[in-house]
C-alpha positions as a Markdown table, in Angstrom:
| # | Residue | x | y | z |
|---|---|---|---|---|
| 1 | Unk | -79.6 | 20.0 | -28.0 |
| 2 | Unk | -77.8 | 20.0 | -24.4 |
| 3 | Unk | -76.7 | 23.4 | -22.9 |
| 4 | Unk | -75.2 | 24.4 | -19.6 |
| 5 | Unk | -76.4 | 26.7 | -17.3 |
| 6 | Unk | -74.4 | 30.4 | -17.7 |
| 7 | Unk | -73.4 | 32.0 | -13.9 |
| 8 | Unk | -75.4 | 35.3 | -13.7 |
| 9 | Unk | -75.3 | 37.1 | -10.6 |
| 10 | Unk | -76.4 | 34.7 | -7.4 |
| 11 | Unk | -78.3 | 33.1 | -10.4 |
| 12 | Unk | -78.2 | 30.7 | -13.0 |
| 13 | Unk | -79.4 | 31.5 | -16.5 |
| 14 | Unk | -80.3 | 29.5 | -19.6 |
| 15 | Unk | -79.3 | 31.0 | -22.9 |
| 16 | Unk | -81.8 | 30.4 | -25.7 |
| 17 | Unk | -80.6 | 30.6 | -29.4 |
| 18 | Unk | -81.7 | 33.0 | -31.6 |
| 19 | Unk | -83.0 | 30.1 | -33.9 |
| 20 | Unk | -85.3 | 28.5 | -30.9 |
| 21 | Unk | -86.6 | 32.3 | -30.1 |
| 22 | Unk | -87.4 | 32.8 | -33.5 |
| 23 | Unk | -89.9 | 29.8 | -34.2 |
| 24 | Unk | -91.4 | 30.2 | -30.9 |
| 25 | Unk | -91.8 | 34.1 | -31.3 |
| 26 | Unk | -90.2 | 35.1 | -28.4 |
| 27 | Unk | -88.5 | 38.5 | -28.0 |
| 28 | Unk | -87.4 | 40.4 | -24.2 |
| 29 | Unk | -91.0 | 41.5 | -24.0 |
| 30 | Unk | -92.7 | 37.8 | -24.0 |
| 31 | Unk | -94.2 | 36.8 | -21.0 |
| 32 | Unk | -92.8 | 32.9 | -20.5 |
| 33 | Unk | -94.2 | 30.1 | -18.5 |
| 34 | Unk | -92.2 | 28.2 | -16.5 |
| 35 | Unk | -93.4 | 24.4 | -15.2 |
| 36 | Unk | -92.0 | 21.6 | -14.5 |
| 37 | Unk | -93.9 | 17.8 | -14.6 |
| 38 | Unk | -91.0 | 16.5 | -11.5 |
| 39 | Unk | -88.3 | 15.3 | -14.0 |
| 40 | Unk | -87.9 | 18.0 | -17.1 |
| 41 | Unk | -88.1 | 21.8 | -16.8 |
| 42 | Unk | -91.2 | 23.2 | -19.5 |
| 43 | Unk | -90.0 | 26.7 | -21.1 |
| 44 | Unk | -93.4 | 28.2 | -22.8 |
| 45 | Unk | -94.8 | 31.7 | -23.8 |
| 46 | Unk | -97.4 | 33.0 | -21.5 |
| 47 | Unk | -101.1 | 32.3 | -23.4 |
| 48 | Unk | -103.2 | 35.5 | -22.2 |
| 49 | Unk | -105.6 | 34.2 | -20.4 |
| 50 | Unk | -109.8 | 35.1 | -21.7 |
| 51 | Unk | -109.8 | 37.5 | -18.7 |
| 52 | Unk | -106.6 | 39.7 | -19.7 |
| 53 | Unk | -107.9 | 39.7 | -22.8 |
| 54 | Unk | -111.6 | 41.1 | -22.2 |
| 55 | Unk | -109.2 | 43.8 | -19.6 |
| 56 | Unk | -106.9 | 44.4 | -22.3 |
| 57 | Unk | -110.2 | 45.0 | -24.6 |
| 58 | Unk | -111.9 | 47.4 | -22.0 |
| 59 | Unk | -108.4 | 48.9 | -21.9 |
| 60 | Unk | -108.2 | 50.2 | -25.0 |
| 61 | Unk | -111.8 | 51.1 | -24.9 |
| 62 | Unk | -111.8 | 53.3 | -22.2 |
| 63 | Unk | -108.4 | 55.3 | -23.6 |
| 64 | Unk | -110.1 | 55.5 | -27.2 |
| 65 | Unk | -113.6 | 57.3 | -25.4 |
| 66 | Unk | -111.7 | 59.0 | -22.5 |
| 67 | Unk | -107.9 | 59.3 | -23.7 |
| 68 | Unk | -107.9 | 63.2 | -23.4 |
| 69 | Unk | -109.5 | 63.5 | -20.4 |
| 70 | Unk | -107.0 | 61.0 | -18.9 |
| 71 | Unk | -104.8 | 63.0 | -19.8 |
| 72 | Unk | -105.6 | 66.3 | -18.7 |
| 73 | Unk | -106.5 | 64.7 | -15.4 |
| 74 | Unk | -102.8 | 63.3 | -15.3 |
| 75 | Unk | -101.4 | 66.9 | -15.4 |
């Protein structure tokens, strides 16, 4: 597939087709990687890394044990 870069802003964007985002899973909220190996631009979702995960984890702990007191703190 060959596409042209869209004018957005000071900025050029790529437009993805629904189809592409689709297989890939990617919705507005997906994290994406960008790289590049020196000759072709790599478009990826983000994989969470083991140590967002384990945060992510504690996360949801903590709110589970201490989620009211969070939130009478926060008034």
């Amino acid at each position: 597939m060959v596409k042209k870069l869209t004018k957005h802003g000071n900025s050029l964007a790529l437009v993805i087709d629904r189809p592409i985002l689709d297989l890939l899973k990617i919705d507005p909220e997906t994290p994406l990687e960008i790289s590049t190996d020196g000759r072709q631009l790599i478009v990826a979702p983000a994989n969470k890394s083991g140590r967002r995960k384990k945060f992510e984890a504690a996360q949801e702990s903590a709110h589970k044990r201490y989620g009211k007191a969070f939130r009478k703190l926060a008034e």
